[in-house]
C-alpha positions as CSV (number, residue, x, y, z in Angstrom):
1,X,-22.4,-13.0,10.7
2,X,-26.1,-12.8,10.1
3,X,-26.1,-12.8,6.7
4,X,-23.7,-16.0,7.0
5,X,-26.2,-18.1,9.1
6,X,-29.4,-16.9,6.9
7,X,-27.8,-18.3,3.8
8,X,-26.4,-21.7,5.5
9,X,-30.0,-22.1,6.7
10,X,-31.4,-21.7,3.2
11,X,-28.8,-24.8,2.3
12,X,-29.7,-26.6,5.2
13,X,-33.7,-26.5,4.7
14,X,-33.5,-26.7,0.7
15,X,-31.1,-29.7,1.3
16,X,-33.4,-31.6,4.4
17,X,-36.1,-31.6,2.0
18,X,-34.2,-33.8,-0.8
19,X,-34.5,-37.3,-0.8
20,X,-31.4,-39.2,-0.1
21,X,-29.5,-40.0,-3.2
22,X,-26.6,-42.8,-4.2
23,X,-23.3,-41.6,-2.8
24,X,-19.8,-42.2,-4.2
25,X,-17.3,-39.7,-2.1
26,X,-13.8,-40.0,-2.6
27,X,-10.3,-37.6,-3.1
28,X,-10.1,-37.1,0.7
29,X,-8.8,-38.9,3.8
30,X,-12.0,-41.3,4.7
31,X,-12.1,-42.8,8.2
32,X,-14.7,-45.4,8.9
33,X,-13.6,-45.7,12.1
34,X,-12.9,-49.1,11.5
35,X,-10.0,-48.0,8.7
36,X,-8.8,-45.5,6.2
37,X,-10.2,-46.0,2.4
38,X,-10.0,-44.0,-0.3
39,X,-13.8,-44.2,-1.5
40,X,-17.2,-44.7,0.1
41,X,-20.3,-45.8,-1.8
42,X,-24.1,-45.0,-0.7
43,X,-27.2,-46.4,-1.2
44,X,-30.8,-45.9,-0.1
45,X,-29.4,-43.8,3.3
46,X,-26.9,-46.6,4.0
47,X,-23.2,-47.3,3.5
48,X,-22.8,-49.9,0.7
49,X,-19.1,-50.2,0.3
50,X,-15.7,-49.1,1.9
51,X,-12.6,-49.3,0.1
52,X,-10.9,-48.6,-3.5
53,X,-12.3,-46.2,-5.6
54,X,-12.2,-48.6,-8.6
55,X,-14.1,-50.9,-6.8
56,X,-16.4,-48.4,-5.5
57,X,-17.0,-46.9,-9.0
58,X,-18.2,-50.9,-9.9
59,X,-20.1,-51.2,-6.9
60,X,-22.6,-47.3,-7.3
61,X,-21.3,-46.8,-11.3
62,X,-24.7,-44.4,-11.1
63,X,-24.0,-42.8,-7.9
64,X,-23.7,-38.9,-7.6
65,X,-19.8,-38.2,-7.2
66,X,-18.5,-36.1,-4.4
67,X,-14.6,-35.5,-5.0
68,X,-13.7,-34.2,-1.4
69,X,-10.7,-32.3,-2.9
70,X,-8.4,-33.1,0.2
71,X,-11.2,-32.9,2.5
72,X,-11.4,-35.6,5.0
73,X,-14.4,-37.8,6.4
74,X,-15.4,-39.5,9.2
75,X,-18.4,-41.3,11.0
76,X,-21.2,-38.8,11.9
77,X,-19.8,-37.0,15.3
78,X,-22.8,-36.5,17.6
79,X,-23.5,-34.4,20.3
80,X,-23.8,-36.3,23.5
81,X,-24.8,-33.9,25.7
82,X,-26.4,-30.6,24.4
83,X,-29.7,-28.3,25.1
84,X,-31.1,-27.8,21.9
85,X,-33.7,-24.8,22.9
86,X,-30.7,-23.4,24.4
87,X,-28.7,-23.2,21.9
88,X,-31.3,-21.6,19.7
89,X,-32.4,-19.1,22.2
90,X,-29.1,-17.7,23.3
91,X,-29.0,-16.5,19.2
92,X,-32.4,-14.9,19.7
93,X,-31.6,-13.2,23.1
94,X,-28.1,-11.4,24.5
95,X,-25.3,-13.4,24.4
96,X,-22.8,-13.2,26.4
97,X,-19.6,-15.7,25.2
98,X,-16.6,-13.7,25.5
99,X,-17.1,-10.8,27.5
100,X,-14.2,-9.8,28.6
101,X,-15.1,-8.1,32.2
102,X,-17.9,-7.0,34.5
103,X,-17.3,-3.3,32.6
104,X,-18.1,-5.0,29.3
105,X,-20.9,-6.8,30.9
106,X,-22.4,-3.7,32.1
107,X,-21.9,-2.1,28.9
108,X,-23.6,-4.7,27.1
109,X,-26.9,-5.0,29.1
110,X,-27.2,-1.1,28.2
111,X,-26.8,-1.1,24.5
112,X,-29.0,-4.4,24.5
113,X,-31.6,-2.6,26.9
114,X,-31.2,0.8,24.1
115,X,-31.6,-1.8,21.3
116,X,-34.4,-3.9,22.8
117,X,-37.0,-1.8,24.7
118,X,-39.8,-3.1,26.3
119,X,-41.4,-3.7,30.2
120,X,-40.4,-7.7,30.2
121,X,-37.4,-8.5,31.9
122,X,-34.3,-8.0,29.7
123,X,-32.6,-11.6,29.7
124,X,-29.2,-12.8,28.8
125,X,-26.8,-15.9,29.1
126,X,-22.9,-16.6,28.5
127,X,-20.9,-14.5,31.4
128,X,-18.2,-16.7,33.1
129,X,-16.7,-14.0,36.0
130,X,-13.5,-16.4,36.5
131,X,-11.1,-14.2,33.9
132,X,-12.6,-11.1,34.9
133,X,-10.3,-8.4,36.1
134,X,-12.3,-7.8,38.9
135,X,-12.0,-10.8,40.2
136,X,-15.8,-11.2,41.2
137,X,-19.0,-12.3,40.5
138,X,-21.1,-9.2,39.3
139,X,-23.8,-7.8,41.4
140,X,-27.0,-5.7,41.2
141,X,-25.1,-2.7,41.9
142,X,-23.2,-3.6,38.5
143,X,-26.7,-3.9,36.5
144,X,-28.5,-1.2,38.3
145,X,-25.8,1.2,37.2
146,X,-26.2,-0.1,33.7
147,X,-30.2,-0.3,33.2
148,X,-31.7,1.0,36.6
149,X,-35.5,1.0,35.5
150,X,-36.0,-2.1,33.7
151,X,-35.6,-5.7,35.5
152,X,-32.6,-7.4,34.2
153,X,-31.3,-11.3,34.6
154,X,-28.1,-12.5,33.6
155,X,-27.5,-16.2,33.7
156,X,-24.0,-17.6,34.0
157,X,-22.3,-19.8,31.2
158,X,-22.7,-22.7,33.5
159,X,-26.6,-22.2,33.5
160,X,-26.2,-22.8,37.5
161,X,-26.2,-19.4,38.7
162,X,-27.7,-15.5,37.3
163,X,-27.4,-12.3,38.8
164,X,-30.1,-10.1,38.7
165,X,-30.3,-6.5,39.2
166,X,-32.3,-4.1,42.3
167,X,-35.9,-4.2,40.2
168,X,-35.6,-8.2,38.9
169,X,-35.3,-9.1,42.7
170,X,-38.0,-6.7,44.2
171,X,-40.2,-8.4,41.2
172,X,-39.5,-11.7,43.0
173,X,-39.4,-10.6,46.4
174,X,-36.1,-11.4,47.1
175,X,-34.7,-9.4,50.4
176,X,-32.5,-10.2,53.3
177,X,-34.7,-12.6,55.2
178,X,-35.3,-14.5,52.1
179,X,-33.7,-18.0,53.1
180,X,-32.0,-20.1,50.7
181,X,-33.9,-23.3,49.5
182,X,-32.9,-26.3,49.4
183,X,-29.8,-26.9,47.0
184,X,-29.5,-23.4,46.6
185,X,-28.2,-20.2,48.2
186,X,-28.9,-16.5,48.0
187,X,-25.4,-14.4,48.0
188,X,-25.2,-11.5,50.3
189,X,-22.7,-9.3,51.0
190,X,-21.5,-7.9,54.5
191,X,-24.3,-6.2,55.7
192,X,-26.5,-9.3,54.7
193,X,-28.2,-8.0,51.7
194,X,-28.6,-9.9,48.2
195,X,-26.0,-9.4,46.3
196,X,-28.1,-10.3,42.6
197,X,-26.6,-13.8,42.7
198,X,-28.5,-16.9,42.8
199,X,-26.8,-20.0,43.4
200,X,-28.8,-23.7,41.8
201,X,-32.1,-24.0,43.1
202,X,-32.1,-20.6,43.9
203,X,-32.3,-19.3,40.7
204,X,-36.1,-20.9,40.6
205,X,-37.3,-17.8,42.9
206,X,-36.6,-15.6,40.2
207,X,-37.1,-17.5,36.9
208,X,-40.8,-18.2,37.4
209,X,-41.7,-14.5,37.4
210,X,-39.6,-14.1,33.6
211,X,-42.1,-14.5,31.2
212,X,-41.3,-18.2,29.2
213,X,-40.7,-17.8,25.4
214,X,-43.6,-18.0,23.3
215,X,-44.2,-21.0,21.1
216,X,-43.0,-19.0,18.1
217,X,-40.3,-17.7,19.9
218,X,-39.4,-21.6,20.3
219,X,-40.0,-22.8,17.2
220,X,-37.4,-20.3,15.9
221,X,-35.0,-21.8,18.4
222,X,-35.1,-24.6,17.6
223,X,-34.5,-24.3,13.7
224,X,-32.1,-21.7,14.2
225,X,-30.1,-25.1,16.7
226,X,-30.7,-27.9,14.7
227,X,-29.1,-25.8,11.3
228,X,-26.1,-24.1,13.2
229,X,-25.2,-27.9,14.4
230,X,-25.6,-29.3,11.2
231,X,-23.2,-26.3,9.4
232,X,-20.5,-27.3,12.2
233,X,-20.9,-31.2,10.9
234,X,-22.6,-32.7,13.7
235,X,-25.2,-35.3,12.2
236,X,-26.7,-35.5,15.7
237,X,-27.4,-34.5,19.3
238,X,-28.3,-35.8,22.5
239,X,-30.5,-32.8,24.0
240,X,-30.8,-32.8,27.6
241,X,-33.0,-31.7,30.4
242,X,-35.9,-31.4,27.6
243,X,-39.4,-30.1,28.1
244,X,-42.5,-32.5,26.1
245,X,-43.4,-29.1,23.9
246,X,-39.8,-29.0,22.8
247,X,-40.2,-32.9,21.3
248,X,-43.4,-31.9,19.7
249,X,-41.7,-29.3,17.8
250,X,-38.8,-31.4,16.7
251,X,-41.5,-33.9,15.5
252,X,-43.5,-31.5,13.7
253,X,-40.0,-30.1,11.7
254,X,-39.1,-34.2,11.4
255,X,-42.3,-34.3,9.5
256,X,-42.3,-31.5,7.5
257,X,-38.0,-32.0,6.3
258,X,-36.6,-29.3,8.0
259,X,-34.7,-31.5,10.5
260,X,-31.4,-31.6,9.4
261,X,-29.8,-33.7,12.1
262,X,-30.5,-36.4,14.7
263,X,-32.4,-35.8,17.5
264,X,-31.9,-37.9,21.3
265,X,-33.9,-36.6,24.3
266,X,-33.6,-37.1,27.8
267,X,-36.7,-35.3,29.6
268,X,-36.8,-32.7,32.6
269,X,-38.6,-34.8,35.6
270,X,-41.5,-32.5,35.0
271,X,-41.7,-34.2,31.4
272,X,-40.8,-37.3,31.8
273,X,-44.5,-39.0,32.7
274,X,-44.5,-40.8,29.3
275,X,-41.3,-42.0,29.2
276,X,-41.4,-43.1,32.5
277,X,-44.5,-45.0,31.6
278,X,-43.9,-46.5,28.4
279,X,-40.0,-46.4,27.9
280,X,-38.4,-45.1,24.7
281,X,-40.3,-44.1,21.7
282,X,-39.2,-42.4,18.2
283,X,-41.2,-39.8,16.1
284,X,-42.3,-41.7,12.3
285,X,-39.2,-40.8,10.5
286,X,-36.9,-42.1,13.3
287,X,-34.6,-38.7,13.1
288,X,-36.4,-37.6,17.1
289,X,-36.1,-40.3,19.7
290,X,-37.0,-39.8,23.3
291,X,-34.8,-42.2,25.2
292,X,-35.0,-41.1,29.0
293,X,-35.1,-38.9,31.9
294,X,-32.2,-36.3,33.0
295,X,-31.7,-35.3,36.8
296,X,-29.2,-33.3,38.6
297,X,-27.3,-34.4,41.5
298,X,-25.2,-31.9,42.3
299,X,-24.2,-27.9,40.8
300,X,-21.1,-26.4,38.9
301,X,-17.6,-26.0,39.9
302,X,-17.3,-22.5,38.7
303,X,-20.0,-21.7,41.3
304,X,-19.5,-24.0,43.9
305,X,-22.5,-25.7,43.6
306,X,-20.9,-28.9,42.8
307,X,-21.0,-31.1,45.6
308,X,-17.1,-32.7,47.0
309,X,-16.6,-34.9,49.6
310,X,-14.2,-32.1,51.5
311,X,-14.4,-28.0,51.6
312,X,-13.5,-26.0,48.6
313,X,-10.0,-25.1,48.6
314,X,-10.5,-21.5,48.6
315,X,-13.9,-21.0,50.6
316,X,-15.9,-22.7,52.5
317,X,-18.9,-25.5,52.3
318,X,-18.9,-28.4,49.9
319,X,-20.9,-27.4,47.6
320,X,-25.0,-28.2,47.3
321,X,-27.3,-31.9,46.4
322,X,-29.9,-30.2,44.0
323,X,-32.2,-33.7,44.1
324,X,-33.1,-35.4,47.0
325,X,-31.8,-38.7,46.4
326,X,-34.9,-40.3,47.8
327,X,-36.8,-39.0,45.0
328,X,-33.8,-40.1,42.4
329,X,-34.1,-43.5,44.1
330,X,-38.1,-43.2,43.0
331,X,-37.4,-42.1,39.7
332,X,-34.8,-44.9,38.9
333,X,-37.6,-47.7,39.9
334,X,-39.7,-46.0,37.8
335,X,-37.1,-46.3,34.7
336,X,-35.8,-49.9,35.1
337,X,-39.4,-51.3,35.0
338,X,-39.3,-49.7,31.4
339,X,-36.4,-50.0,30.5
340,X,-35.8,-46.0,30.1
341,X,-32.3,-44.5,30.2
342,X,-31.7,-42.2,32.8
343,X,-28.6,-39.8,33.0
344,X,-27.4,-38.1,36.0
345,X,-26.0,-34.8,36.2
346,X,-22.4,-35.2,38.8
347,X,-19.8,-32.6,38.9
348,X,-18.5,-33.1,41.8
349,X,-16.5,-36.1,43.7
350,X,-19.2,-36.6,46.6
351,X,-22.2,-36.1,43.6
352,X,-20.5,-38.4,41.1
353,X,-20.2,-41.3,44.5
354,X,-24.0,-40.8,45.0
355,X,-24.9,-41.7,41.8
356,X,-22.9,-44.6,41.5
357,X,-24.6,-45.4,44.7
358,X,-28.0,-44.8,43.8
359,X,-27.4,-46.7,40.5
360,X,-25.7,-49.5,42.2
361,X,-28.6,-50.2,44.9
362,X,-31.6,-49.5,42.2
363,X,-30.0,-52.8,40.9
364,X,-29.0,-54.6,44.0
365,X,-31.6,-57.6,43.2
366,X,-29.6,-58.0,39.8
367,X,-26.2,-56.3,39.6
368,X,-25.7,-57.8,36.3
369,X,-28.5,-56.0,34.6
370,X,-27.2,-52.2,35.6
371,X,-24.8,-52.6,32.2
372,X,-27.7,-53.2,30.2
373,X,-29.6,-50.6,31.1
374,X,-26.7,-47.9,30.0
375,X,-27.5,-45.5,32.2
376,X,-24.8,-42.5,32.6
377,X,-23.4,-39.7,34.7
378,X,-23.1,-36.5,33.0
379,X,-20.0,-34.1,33.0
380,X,-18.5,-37.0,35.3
381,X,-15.4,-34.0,36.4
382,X,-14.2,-34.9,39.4
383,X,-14.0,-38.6,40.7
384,X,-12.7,-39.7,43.7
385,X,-9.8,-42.5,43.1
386,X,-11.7,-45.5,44.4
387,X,-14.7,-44.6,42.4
388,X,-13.4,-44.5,38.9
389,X,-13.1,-48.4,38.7
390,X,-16.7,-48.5,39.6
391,X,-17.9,-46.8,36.2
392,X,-16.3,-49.8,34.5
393,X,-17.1,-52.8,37.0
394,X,-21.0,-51.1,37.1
395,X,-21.3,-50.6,33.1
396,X,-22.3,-46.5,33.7
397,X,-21.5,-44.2,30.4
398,X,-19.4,-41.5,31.5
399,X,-20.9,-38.8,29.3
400,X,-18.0,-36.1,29.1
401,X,-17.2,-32.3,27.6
402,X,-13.7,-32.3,27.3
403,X,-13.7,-28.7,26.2
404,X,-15.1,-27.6,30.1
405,X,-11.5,-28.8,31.5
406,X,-9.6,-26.3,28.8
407,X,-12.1,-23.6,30.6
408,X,-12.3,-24.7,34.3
409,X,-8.5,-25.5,34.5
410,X,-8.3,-22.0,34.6
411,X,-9.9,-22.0,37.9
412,X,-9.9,-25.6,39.1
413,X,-7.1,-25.3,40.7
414,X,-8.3,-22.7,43.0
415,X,-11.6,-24.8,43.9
416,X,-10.2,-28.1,44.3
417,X,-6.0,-27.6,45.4
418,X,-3.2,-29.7,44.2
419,X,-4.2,-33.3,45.2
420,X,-8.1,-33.0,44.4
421,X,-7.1,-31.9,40.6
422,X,-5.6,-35.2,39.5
423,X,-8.9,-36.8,40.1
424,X,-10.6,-34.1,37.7
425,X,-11.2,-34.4,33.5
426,X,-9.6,-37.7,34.1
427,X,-10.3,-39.0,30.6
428,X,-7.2,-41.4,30.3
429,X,-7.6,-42.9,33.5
430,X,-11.4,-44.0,32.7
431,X,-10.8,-45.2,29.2
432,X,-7.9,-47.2,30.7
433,X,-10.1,-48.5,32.7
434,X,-12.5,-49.8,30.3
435,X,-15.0,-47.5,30.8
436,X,-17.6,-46.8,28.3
437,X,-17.5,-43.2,27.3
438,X,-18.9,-40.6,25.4
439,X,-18.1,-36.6,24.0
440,X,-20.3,-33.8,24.5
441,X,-20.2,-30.1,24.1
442,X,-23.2,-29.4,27.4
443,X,-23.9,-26.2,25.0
444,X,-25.1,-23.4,25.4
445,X,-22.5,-23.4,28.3
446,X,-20.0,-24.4,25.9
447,X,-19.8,-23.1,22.5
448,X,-21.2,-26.4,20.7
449,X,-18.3,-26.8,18.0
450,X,-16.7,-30.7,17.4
451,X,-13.4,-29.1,16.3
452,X,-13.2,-27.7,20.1
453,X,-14.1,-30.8,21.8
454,X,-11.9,-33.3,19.7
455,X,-8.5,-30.5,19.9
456,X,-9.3,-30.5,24.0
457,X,-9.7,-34.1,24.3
458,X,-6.3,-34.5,22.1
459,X,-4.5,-31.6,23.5
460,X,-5.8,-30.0,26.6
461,X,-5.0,-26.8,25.9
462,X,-6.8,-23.4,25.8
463,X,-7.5,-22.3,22.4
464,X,-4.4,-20.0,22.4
465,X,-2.2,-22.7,22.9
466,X,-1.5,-22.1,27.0
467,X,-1.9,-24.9,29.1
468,X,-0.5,-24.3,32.9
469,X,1.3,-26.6,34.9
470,X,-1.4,-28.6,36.6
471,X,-3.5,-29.2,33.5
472,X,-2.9,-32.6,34.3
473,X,-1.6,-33.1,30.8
474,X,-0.9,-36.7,30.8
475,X,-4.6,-36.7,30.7
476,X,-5.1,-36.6,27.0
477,X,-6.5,-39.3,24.3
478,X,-5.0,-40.3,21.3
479,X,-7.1,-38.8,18.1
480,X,-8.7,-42.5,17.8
481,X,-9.7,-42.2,21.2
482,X,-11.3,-38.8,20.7
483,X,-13.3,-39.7,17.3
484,X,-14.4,-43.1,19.1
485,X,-15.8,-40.9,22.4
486,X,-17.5,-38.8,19.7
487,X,-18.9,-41.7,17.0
488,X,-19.1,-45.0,18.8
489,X,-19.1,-43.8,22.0
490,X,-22.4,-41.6,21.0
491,X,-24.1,-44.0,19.5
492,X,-23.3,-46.5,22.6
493,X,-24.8,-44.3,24.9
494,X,-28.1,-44.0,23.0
495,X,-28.6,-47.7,22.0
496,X,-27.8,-47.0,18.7
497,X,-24.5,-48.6,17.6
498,X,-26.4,-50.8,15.2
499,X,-26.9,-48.2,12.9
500,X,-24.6,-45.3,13.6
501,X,-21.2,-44.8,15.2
502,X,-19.0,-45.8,12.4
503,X,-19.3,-46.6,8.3
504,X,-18.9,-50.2,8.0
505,X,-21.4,-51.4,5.2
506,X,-24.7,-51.8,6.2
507,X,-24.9,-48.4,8.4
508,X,-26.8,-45.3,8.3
509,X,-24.5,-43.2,5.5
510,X,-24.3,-40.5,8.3
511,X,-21.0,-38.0,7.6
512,X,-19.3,-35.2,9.2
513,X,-16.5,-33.4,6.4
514,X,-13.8,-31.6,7.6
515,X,-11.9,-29.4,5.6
516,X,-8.7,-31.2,7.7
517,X,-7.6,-33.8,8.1
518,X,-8.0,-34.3,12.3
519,X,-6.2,-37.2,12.5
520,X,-2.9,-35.7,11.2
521,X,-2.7,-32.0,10.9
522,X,-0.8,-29.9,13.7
523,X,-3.3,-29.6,17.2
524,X,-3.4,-26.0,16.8
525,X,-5.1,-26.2,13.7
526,X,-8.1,-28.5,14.5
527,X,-9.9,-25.6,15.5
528,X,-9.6,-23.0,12.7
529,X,-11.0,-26.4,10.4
530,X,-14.9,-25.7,9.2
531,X,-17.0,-28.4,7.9
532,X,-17.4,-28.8,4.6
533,X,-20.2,-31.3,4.4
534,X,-22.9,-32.6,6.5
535,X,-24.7,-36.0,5.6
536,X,-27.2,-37.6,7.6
537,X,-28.7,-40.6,5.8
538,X,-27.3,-40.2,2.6
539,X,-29.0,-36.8,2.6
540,X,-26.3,-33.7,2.3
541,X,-28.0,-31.3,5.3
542,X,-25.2,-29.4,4.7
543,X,-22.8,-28.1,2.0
544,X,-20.0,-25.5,2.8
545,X,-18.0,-26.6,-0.6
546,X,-18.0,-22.9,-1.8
547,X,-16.6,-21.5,1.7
């Protein structure tokens, strides 16, 4: 697997370096997403003709030709809700996807700790406890048995919970009588000890005394992000919840050619000062844009943390308001009187009404304007029936990851009970609705792959084909729908539909290559696809032709 992603990155980087060249790409399915044609010409970085290959051979007769060979084409897909550095540290540090159990958990910290010594705490991310066998979050019992001498913190898939083990939380003096902040919550178990888990805000008593990555360290992220995105055929990504070092990086590889893919950021509150102050800006080449601010509202399902206007269905509370809306209500005058973007994240059906609310009232003087300003809830999971007409009527993005419902739905159920579900991953209902929407992946928590998100929005099924029976099935989008929430409805939510979102003539030549067709073959066989180019601007960022 290594060797895999060292030779795509020596693609990616030789190709980022090239200047873009004429275009002609033809013998594949093309989608434009305005119509199917059998040949695309480009020019100069930008789509000059869509249509017959005869008259596209007139049109670019010295153009470089690209015979797809059955392959198929579409608009660029973009990311619209992803966190770059995370993405490219959770390849650096121990990954977690797929374990299988708190046992294999366990098992993992050890041979990572045996692999990786040293006197920092051992970190990791990618556990999700809700297919375990054991039927539990782990606990510092599990990791003390596993690495007893070493501090160790283990944060959940989600990113809104970790457990940490007996030396992490004497390093952060974490005991009984700790109380739980505000939006968060310290587990303990019967006798009123910590159990290792730390719930939202919590998890900030902890994380301050890990050592941050080193600028290096970062760096390295971010490359190793930015190419693994553009070998799965995204040509961009919205990156969320973004510190100001992490911009000047992206800037730095923009100017030096070794930024493969589009770059949209919405700033952490502690970063946002500039964007607050002047409103969106781009780096020189235009590939890095900072476009707003990101909050959160509310936590995760999976962890309880996301806030619902009644109990959980299977314990108790409603979940936990991570940002005082006071101080969201600041931050919102702040970005209207520049005109930045701001994006909310709401999970649950009590945080998703507060947003609307706060959004609503930050443009009581001028309720007309709020559509302009395209601001957006993120994740956008569970929406209360009244509510959902007031994303369209308001003009808010609903900024959603259909691949989190083929995950939660294992356990949504559970959380929310029979009548609550039908108002969750309700992507039908808001697109009937007029709603302006867009796809995400909200990776590292996810695995960060279009093919996933498009077969979940289409099917709604797990990747092995089950689907239970209160998936809510009739839920699903057509395949138009699903490319549009991934192409136009991207470029919508960034302000950018002038120049990306489709391939009509006159647009940025940005391309994401399948090697199926998604649009016709069987749904269980949008996944095992691979991309087999990636253009962004008429420059090929990435070529798996010989794969």
């Amino acid at each position: 697997m290594k060797a895999k992603l060292l030779a795509a990155a020596m693609v990616l980087v030789g190709a980022t370096q090239a200047q873009a060249a004429d275009l002609l790409l033809h013998g594949g399915p093309i989608y434009t997403g305005e119509a199917k044609v059998e040949a695309l010409a480009i020019k100069d970085g930008k789509v000059i003709y869509a249509g017959p290959l005869a008259q596209a051979r007139q049109v670019a007769p010295k153009a470089t030709d690209i015979d797809l060979k059955g392959a198929a084409a579409f608009p660029g897909l973009v990311d619209a809700h992803a966190h770059l550095m995370g993405i490219g540290l959770r390849e650096l540090t121990l990954n977690l996807e797929g374990t299988a159990s708190i046992a294999e958990l366990a098992q993992k910290v050890k041979a990572w700790n045996a692999a990786h010594p040293g006197a920092d705490p051992l970190s990791g991310r990618g556990w999700i406890e809700t297919h375990y066998p054991e039927k539990r979050f782990p606990t510092r019992a599990d990791l003390d048995a596993a690495v007893p001498d070493r501090a160790v913190v283990l944060t959940r898939a989600d990113g809104h919970a970790l457990v940490a083990n007996s030396k992490m939380l004497a390093l952060a003096g974490i005991t009984r009588d700790t109380p739980d902040p505000a939006g968060g919550q310290i587990l303990k178990d019967a006798q009123g000890e910590p159990t290792g888990m730390l719930i939202d805000n919590a998890q900030r008593l902890l994380t301050g005394k890990i050592p941050p990555p080193s600028a290096e360290m970062k760096r390295e992220a971010a490359k190793r992000a930015v190419q693994l995105y553009a070998s799965r055929g995204w040509t961009g990504m919205h990156s969320v919840s973004v510190n100001a070092e992490d911009v000047t990086i992206l800037n730095e590889m923009a100017a030096k050619g070794e930024l493969p893919i589009r770059v949209d950021n919405f700033m952490d509150p502690k970063s946002a000062d500039e964007v607050l102050a002047k409103g969106p800006f781009a780096d020189p080449t235009g590939l890095v844009r900072v476009d707003g601010i990101k909050m959160y509202m509310d936590g995760a399902l999976g962890s309880r943390g996301a806030a619902l206007l009644a109990p959980y269905n299977d314990a108790e509370g409603t979940g936990l308001i991570l940002t005082d809306p006071a101080v969201i209500s600041a931050t919102l005058a702040k970005a209207r009187a520049v005109k930045a973007q701001v994006a909310i994240h709401a999970i649950g059906d009590r945080g998703n009404r507060l947003v609307l609310d706060l959004f609503q009232k930050a443009y009581a003087d001028a309720p007309a304007a709020l559509a302009a300003a395209r601001w957006r809830v993120e994740h956008a999971q569970i929406i209360a029936e009244e509510d959902k007409p007031r994303f369209a009527k308001l003009g808010i993005i609903a900024s959603m990851q259909p691949s989190h419902a083929i995950g939660d739905l294992y356990f949504a159920p559970a959380r929310l009970g029979e009548s609550r579900l039908k108002e969750a991953y309700a992507w039908k209902d808001l697109w009937d609705l007029g709603v302006h929407m867009a796809a995400g992946t909200d990776a590292p928590v996810e695995k960060g792959d279009p093919l996933i998100e498009f077969y979940a929005a289409t099917y709604r099924h797990a990747l092995n084909g089950f689907a239970g029976p209160d998936w809510g099935l009739d839920e699903v989008l057509t395949r138009p729908q699903a490319l549009t929430m991934l192409t136009k409805g991207s470029a919508y939510a960034a302000f950018r539909e002038k120049d990306l979102g489709d391939l009509s003539p006159g647009k940025a030549a940005d391309i994401s290559v399948f090697s199926a067709d998604l649009m016709t073959v069987p749904f269980a066989d949008i996944p095992k696809a691979h991309a087999v180019l990636t253009i962004v601007g008429g420059k090929i960022v990435y070529d798996g032709r010989g794969k």
